[in-house]
C-alpha positions as CSV (number, residue, x, y, z in Angstrom):
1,X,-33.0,0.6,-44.5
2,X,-29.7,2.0,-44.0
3,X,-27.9,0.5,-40.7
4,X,-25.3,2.9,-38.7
5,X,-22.7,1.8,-36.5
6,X,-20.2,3.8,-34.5
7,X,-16.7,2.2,-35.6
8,X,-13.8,1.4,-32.6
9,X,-11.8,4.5,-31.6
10,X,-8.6,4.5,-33.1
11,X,-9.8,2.9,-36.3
12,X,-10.2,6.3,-38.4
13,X,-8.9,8.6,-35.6
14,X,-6.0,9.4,-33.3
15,X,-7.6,8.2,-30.2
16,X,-6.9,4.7,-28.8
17,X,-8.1,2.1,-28.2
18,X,-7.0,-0.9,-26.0
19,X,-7.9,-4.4,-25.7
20,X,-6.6,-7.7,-24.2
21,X,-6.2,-10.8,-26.3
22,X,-8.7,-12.9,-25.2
23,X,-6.7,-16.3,-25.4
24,X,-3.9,-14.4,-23.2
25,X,-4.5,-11.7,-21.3
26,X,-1.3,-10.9,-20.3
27,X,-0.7,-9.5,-23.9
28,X,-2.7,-6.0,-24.6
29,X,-3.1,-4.2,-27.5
30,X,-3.1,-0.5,-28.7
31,X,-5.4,0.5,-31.9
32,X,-4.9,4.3,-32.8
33,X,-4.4,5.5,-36.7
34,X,-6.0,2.4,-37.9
35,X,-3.3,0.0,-37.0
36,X,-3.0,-2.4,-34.1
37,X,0.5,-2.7,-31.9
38,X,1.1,-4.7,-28.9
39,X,1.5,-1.3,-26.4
40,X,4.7,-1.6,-26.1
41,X,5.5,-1.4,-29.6
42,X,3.1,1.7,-29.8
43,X,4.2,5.2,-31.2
44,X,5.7,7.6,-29.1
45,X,2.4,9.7,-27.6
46,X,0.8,6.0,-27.0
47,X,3.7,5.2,-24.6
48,X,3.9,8.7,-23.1
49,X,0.4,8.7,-22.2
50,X,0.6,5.0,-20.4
51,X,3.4,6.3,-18.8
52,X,2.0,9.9,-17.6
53,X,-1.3,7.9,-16.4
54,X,0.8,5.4,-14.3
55,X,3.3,7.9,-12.6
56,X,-0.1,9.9,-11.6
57,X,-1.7,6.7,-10.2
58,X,0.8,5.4,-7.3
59,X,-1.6,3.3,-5.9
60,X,-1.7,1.2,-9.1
61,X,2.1,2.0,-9.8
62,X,2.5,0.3,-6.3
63,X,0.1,-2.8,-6.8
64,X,2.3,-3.2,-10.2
65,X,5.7,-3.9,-8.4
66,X,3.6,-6.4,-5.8
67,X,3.2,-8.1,-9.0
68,X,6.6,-8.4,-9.8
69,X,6.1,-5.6,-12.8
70,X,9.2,-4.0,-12.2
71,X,10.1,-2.6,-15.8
72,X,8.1,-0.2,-17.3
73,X,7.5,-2.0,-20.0
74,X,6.0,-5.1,-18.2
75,X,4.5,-2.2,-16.4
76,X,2.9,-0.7,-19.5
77,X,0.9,-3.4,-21.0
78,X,-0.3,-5.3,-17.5
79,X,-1.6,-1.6,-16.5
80,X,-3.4,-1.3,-20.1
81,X,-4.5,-4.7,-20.0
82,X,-5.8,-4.2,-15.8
83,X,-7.0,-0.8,-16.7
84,X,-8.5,-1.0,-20.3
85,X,-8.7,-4.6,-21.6
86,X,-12.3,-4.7,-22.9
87,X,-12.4,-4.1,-26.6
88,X,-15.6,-2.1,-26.0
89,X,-15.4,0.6,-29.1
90,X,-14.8,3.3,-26.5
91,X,-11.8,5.8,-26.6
92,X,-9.6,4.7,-23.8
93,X,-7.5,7.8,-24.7
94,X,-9.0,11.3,-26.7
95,X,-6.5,13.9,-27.7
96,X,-3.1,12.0,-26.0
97,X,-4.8,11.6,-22.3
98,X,-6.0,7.9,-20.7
99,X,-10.1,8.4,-19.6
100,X,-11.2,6.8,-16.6
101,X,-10.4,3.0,-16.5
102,X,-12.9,0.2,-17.7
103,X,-14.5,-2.6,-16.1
104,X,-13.8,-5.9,-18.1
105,X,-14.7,-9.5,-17.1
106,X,-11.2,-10.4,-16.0
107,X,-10.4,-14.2,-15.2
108,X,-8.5,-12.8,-12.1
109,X,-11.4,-11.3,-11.2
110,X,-12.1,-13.0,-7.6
111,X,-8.7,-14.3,-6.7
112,X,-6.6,-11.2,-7.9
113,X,-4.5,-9.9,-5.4
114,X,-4.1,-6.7,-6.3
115,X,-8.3,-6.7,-7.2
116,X,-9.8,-2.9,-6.8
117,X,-6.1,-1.3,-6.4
118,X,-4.8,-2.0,-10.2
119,X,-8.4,-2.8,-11.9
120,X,-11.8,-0.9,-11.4
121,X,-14.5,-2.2,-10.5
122,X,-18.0,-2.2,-12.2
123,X,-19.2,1.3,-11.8
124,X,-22.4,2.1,-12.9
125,X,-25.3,4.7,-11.9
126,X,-23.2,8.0,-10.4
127,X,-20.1,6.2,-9.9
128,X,-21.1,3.4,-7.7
129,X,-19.0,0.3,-7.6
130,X,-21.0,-3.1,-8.3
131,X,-19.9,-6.4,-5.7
132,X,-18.3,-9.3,-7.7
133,X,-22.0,-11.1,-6.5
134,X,-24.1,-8.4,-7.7
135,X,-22.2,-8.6,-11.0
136,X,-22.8,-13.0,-11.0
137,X,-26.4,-12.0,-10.4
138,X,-26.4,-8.7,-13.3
139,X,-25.8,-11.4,-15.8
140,X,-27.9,-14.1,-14.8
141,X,-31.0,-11.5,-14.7
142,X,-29.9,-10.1,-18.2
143,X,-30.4,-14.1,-19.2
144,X,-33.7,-13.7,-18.3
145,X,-33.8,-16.2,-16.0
146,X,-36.1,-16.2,-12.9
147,X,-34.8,-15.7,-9.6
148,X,-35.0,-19.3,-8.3
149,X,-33.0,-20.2,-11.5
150,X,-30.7,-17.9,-10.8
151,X,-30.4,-18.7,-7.0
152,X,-29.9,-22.5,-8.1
153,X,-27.4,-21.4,-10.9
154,X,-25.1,-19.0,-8.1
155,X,-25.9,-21.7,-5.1
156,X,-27.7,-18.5,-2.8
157,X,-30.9,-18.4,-1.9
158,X,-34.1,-16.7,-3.5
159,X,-34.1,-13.9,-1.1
160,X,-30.3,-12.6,-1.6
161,X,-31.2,-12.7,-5.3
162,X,-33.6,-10.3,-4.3
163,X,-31.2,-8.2,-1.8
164,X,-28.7,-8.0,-4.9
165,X,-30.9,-7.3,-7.5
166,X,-32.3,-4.5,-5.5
167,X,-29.0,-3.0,-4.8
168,X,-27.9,-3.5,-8.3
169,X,-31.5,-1.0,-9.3
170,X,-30.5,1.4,-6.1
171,X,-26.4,1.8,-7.3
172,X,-27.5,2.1,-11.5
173,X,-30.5,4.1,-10.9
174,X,-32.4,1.3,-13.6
175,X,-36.0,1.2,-12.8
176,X,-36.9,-2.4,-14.8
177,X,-35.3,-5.7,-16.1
178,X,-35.0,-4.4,-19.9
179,X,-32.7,-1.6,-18.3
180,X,-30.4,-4.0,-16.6
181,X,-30.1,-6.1,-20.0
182,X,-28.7,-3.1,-21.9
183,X,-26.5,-2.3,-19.0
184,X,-25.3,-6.2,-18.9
185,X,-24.2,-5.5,-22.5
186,X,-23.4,-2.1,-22.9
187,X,-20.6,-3.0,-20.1
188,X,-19.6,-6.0,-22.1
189,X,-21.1,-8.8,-19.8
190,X,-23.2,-10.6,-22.0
């Protein structure tokens, strides 16, 4: 039985792809061409690209400098690492332009400043944004655990499991459990 894969964009191809370290994610990486750079350190169209993509987001370019990323190059790889951090396989950039930013499990995530201005959130279903709680209660369902486990686990009650779970089915359009499992991990939760 012969086993395909899809390989990581950039790996054979010009597109790139981005990814945080995970031990630091304040350093963020470029693969494109089949060789990894720290972004800054990227070719030419890599850094063009970042650059074009921030000066046409000034909401983000703005939540940057509240950050104290005044250069552009501390601008550059906090944006890639906000915008683009989840080493999901996924061209973050095809033919030179930056797609629409990813959702990645940051450890800001909650007590970010700048949270929903710089970073996405977790879109899902026809563009519809999941809460942080929803999210806590995504992952615990994709565990298969029951809902008084994972109200015990999140310290909520039985029925706002149920409130969020049913949201989470209304925003994704998911009609069963299974479906919310592959969404858990196709979005790089579990």
């Amino acid at each position: 039985m012969i086993t395909t894969r899809t390989l990581p964009a950039g790996l054979l191809d010009s597109n790139f792809e981005f990814f945080n370290d995970p031990s630091n994610p304040e350093r963020c990486y470029c693969l494109t061409n089949g060789r990894v750079y720290r972004v800054n350190d990227s070719p030419c169209n890599v850094l063009t690209a970042i650059d074009y993509d921030i000066a046409n987001h000034p909401v983000k370019m703005e939540a940057l400098v509240s950050l104290g990323y005044e250069t552009l190059e501390a601008q550059r790889e906090k944006y890639c690492s906000c915008c683009f951090g989840a080493f999901d396989g996924l061209a973050d950039a095809i033919g030179g332009v930056l797609q629409h930013s990813e959702y990645w499990p940051c450890p800001m995530r909650g007590t970010c400043p700048v949270e929903g201005l710089l970073c996405d959130g977790l879109l899902v279903g026809d563009g519809k944004a999941l809460t942080r709680r929803e999210i806590d209660v995504l992952i615990e369902v994709s565990k298969c655990l029951l809902n008084k486990e994972i109200a015990d686990k999140l310290n909520i009650s039985e029925e706002t499991v149920k409130v969020h779970t049913k949201r989470i089915y209304e925003k994704s359009g998911l009609a069963n459990k299974m479906d919310l499992m592959k969404l858990a991990q196709q979005k790089n939760l579990i």
